[in-house]
N, C-alpha and C positions, 0 to 999 in steps of 0.2 A: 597499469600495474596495481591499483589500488583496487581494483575489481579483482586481478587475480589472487592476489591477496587474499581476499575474502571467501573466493572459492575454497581455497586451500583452508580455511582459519573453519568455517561452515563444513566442510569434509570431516574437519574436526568435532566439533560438537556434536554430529549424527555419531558419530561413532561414539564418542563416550555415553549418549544419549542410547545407546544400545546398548553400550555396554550397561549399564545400571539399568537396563531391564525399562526404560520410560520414554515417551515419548517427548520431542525437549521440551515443550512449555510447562510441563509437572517436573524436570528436573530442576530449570529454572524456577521454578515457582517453590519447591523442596529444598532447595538450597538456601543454605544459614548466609543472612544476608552478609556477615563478615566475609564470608566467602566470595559472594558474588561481587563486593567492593574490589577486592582482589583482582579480578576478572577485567577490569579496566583499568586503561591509561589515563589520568586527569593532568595530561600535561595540554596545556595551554586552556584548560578548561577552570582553573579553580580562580579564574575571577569572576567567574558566573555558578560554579556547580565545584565543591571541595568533594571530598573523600567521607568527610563526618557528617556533612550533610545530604549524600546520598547515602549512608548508611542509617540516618534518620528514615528516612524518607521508606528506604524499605523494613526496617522493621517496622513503621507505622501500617505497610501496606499488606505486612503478616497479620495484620488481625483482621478475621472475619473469613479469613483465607480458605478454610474447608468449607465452609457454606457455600462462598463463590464456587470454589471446585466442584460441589455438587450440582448448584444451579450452569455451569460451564456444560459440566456432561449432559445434563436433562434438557437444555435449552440449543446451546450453540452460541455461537458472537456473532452481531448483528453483520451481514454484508448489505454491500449494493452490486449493479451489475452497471458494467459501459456497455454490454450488446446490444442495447436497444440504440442507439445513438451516434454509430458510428457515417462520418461523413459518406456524403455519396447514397445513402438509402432514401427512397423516394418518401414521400411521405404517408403513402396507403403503410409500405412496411416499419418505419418509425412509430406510427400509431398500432399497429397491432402487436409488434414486441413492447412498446411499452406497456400497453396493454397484460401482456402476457406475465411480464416482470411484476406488476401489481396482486395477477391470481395468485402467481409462484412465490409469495410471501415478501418480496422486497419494499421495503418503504423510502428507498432512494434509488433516482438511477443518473446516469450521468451521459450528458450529449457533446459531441465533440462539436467548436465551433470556430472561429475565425478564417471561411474561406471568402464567404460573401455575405453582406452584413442582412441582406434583406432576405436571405435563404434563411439565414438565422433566425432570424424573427419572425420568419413564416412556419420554420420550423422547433423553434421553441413554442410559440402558441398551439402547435399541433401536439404537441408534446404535454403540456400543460391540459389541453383539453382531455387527453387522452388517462392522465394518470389522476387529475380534481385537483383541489386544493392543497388538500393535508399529502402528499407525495413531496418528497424534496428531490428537485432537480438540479445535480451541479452541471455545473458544464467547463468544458477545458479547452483551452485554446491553443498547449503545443509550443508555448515559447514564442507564437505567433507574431505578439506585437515590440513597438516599442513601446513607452510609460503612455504618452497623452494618448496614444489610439486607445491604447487597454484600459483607460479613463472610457473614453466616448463609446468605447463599444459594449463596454460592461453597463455602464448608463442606458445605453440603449436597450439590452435588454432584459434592464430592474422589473419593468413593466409584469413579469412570466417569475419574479421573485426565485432566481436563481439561487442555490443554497451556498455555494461556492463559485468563485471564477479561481481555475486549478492554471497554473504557471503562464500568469496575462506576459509575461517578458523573460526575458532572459533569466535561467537561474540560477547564476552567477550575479545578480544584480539586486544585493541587498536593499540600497535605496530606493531604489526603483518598485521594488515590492509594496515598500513602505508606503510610497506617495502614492500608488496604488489602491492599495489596505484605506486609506484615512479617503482617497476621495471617493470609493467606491461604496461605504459601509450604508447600508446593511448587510449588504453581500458581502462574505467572508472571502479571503484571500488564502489558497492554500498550493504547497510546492512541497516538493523535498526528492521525489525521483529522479533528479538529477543533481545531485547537493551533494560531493564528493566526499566529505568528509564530517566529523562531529565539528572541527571550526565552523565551518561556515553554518552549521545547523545552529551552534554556542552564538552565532552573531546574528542572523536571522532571528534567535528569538532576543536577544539583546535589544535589537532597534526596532521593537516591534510590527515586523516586515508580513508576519503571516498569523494566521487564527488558527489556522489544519496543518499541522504538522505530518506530510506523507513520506514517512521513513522508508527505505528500499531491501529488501534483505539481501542482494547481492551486488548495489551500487558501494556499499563503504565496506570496508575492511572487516566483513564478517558480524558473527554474532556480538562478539567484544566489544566493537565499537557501535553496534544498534543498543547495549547497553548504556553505554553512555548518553544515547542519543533520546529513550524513553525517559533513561533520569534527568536530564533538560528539560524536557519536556514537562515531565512531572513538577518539576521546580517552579516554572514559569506557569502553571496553570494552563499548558495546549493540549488540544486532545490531540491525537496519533490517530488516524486514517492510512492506514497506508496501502503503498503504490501494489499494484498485483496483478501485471496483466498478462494474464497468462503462461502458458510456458514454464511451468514450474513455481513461477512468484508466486500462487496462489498457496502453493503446497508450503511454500516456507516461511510466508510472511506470517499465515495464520497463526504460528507458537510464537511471534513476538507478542503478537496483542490478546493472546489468553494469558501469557504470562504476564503482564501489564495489568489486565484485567484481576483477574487473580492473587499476585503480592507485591502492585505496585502500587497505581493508581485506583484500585477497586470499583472501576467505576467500567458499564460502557457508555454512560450517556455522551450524546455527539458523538460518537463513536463507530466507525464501519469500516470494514474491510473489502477493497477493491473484491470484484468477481468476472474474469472471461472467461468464458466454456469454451476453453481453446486449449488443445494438446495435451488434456488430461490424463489420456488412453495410451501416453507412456509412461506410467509412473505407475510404481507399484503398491504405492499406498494415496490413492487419489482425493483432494479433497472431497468432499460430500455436502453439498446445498439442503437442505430442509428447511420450509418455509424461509425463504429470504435470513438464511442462518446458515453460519459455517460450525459443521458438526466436529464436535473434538475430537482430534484425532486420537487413540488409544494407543497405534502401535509404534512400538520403540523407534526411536531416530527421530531425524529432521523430515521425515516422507519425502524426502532429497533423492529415494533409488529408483533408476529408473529400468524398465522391464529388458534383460536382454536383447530380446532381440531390437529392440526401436535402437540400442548402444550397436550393435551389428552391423545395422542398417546406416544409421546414419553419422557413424562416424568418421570424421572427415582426417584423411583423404582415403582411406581404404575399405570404407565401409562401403555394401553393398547397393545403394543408392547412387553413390559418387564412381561407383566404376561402371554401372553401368549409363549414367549420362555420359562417361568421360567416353565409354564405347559407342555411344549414339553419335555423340560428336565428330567421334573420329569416320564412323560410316560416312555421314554427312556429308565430310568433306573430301572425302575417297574421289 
């Protein structure tokens, strides 16, 4: 319910987001931060994060603000990509997209891990060989463990200087992150794409459970409450990485963290935005990669519209993909 939610709340801000003629992270980022206070709920949040001090907090992050917006256009915000590293790819093709990730301008990439501990560590070392030193590799384990494995497993592969271990356990499990976080450190601790709401984000950073804050732009209740969720953020000193795999998350997470960048936190250091080159070619204003950078989007909305006919197609149950499996079926069993 809290996803649909947000769908609807998101439908909404493309649209006013066109309607004022701007794409959202320059409306957001153009808008009088009294305004944008307005714009969120701070119930149950002001024993961590009041009203007057994320009103602070953003007009602090109104100064310098055009400058960034020019460097935003001229540059892009930094990404990484998960392509190179997804489980199950042997390891000639783990080292040649990593590879490849490195020409195409990215300075981070991230390996999926927790199937089998010593594939792991065969294939973080290939991984590691592949991208040198100065490359950050996180790696993600999926919710995989409980607490002492996602100790012993993260331990084990300190060795390959992992930049992140991304949701070692359950992430519903504040504590658990936490003891995590403190035995695992130097390696950061980071989650949030599956974090249902700004509470549990408000107490996650309260108990100091995580380093990477990965906000979702269609897990919690809309833009409203990823509002709230970058102003915790900001409060508490975490950077915002966030979750973006494909499927659209690419296209809509990118205006949270230009607007962040821009007139919140002014910052991207530690800072990266998920990247899979995956189903981009329904969207009719599609992100854009240069040099391991996500290019500012220009045109009005949330780049939320997706191209007729893919909505045709694959709208379920009468779109034309679904009726013609439902007619294959039915032959089948004729």
């Amino acid at each position: 319910m809290h996803m649909a939610i947000g769908a609807v709340v998101n439908a909404a801000w493309d649209l006013a987001a066109k309607r004022a003629g701007k794409p959202l992270w320059r409306l957001l980022a153009d808008a009088a931060p009294e305004w944008l206070v307005r714009q969120i709920d701070f119930r149950y949040l002001t024993d961590a994060l009041t009203p007057d001090e994320a009103l602070t907090l953003l007009r602090r992050g109104r100064q310098g603000a055009d400058a960034r917006r020019a460097r935003l256009l001229e540059r892009g915000y930094p990404a990484y990509t998960t392509s190179a590293g997804w489980l199950g790819y042997d390891d000639d093709k783990l080292t040649r997209l990593a590879r490849r990730a490195v020409a195409d301008g990215f300075r981070q990439i991230k390996l999926k891990v927790g199937a089998d501990l010593d594939d792991d560590i065969r294939r973080c070392r290939a991984a590691r060989a592949a991208v040198g030193p100065d490359v950050r590799i996180a790696v993600d384990a999926n919710q995989r463990w409980d607490v002492d494995e996602a100790i012993r497993w993260t331990r084990a592969l300190a060795a390959f200087e992992p930049y992140w271990i991304e949701e070692p356990t359950s992430p519903d499990d504040i504590l658990g992150h936490a003891a995590v976080r403190e035995a695992v450190a130097p390696v950061k601790v980071a989650t949030g794409e599956h974090v249902q709401n700004r509470v549990v984000f408000k107490q996650f950073l309260q108990a100091g459970a995580l380093d990477v804050l990965q906000l979702d732009a269609a897990r919690v209740a809309g833009v409203n409450e990823n509002l709230a969720i970058l102003l915790l953020a900001a409060k508490f000193g975490v950077p915002v990485c966030p979750h973006a795999g494909g499927v659209g998350l690419c296209e809509l997470v990118q205006h949270l963290s230009m607007f962040d960048y821009v007139a919140l936190t002014g910052t991207t250091e530690d800072r990266v935005i998920e990247y899979v080159d995956h189903l981009h070619d329904h969207f009719l204003d599609p992100v854009v990669i240069t040099e391991g950078h996500y290019a500012a989007p220009t045109a009005p909305g949330f780049s939320a519209a997706m191209r007729p006919e893919s909505i045709a197609r694959y709208t379920y149950p009468g779109g034309t993909f679904w009726t013609a499996d439902l007619t294959s079926r039915k032959e089948q069993t004729a």
